[in-house]
DSSP file (Angstrom, degrees, kcal/mol; ACC not computed):
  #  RESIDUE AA STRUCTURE BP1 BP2  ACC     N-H-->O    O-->H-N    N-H-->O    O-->H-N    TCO  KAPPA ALPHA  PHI   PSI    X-CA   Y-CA   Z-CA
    1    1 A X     >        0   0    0      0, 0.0     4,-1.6     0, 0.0     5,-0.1   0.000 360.0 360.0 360.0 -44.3   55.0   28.4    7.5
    2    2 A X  T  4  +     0   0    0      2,-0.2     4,-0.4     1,-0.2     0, 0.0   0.765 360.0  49.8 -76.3 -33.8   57.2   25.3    6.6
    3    3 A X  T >> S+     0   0    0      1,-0.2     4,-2.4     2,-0.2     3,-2.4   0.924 109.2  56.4 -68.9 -59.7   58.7   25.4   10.5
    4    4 A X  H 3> S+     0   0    0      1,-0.3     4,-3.3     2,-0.2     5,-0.3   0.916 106.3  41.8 -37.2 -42.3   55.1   25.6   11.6
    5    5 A X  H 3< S+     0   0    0     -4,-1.6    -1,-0.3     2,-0.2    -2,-0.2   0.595 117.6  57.7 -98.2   3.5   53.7   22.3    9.9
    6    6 A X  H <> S+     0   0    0     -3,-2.4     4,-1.5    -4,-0.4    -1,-0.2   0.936 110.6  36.8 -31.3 -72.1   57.3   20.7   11.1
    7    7 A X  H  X S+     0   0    0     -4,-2.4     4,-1.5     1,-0.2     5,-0.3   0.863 117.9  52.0 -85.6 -36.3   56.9   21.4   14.5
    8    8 A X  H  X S+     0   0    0     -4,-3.3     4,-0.7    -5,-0.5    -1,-0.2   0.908 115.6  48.5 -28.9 -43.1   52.8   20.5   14.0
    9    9 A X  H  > S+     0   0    0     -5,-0.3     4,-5.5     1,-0.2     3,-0.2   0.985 107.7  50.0 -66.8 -37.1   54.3   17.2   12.4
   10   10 A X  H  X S+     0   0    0     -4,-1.5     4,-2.7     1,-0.3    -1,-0.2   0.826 111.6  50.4 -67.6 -28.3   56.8   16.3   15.2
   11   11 A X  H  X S+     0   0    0     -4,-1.5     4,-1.5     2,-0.2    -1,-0.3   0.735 111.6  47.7 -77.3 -12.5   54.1   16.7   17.8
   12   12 A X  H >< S+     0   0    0     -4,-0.7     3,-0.8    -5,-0.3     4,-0.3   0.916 110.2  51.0 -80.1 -67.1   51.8   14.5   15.9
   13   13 A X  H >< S+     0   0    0     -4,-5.5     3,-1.2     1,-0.2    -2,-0.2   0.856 109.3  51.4 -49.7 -36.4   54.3   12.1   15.5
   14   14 A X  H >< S+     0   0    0     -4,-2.7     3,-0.5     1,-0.3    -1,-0.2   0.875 110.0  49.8 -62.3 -25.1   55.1   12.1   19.3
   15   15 A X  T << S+     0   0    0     -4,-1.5    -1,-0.3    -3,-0.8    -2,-0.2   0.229 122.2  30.1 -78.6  18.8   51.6   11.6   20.2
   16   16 A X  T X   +     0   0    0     -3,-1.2     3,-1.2    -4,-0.3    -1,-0.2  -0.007  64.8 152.1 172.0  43.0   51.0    8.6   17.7
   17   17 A X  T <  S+     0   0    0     -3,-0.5     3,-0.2     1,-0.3    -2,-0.1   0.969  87.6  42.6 -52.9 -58.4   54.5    6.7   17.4
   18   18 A X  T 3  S+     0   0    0      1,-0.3     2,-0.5     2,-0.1    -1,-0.3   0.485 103.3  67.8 -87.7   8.3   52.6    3.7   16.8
   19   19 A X    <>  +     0   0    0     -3,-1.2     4,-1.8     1,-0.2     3,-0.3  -0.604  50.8 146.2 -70.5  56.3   49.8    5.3   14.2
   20   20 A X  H  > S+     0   0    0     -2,-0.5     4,-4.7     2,-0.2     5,-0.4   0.931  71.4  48.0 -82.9 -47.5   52.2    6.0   11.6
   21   21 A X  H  > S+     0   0    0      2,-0.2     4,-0.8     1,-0.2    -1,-0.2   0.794 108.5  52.6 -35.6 -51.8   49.2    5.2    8.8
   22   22 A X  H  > S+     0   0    0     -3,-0.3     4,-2.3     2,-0.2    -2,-0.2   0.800 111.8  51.9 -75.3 -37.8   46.9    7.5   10.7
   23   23 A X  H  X S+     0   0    0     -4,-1.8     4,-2.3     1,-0.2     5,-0.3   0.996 109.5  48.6 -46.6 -66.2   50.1   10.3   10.3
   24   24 A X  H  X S+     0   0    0     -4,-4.7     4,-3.2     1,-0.2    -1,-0.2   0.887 111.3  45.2 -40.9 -47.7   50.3    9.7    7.0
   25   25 A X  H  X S+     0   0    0     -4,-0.8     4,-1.6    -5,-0.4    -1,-0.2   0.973 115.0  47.5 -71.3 -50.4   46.4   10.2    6.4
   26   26 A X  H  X S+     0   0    0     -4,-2.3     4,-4.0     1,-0.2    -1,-0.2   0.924 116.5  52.1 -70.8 -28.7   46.1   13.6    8.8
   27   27 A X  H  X S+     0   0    0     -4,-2.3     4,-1.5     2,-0.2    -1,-0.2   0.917 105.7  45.3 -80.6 -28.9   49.1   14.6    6.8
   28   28 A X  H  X S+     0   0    0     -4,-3.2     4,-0.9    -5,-0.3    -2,-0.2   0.932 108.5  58.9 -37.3 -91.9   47.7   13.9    3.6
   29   29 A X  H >X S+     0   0    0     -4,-1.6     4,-2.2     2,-0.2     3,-0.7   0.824 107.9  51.4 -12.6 -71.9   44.4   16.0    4.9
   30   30 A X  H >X S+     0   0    0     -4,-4.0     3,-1.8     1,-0.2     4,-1.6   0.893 108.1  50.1 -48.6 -77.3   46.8   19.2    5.5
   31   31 A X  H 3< S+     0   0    0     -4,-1.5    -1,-0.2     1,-0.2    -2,-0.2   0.508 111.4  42.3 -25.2 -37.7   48.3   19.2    2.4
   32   32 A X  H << S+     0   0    0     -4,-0.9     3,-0.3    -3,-0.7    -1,-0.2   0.671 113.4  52.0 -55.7 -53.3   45.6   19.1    0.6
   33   33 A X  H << S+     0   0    0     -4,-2.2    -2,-0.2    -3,-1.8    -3,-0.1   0.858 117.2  51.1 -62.7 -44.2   43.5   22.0    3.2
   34   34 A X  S  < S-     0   0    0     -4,-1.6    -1,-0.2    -5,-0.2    -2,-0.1   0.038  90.5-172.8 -99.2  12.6   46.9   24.1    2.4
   35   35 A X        -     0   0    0     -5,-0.4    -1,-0.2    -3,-0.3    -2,-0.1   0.360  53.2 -14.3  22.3-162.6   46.9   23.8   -1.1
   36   36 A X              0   0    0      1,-0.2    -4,-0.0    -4,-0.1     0, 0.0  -0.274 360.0 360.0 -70.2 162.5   50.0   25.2   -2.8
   37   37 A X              0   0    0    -36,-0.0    -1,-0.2     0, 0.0    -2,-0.1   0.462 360.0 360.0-131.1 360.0   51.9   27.2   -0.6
């Protein structure tokens, strides 16, 4: 599970070097949707 939302993150972050603020926020949003894991 923990590789998955890696490799989710690393694509995010390639699509959206310069949204780093918007990363943060979508990552926020998962954590939160995935509760404790």
């Amino acid at each position: 599970m923990e590789r998955l939302l890696r490799a989710d993150l690393l694509l995010d972050r390639k699509s959206s070097d310069l949204q780093l603020h918007d990363d943060f926020t979508i990552l926020s949003a998962r954590i939160i949707n995935l509760g404790p894991l």
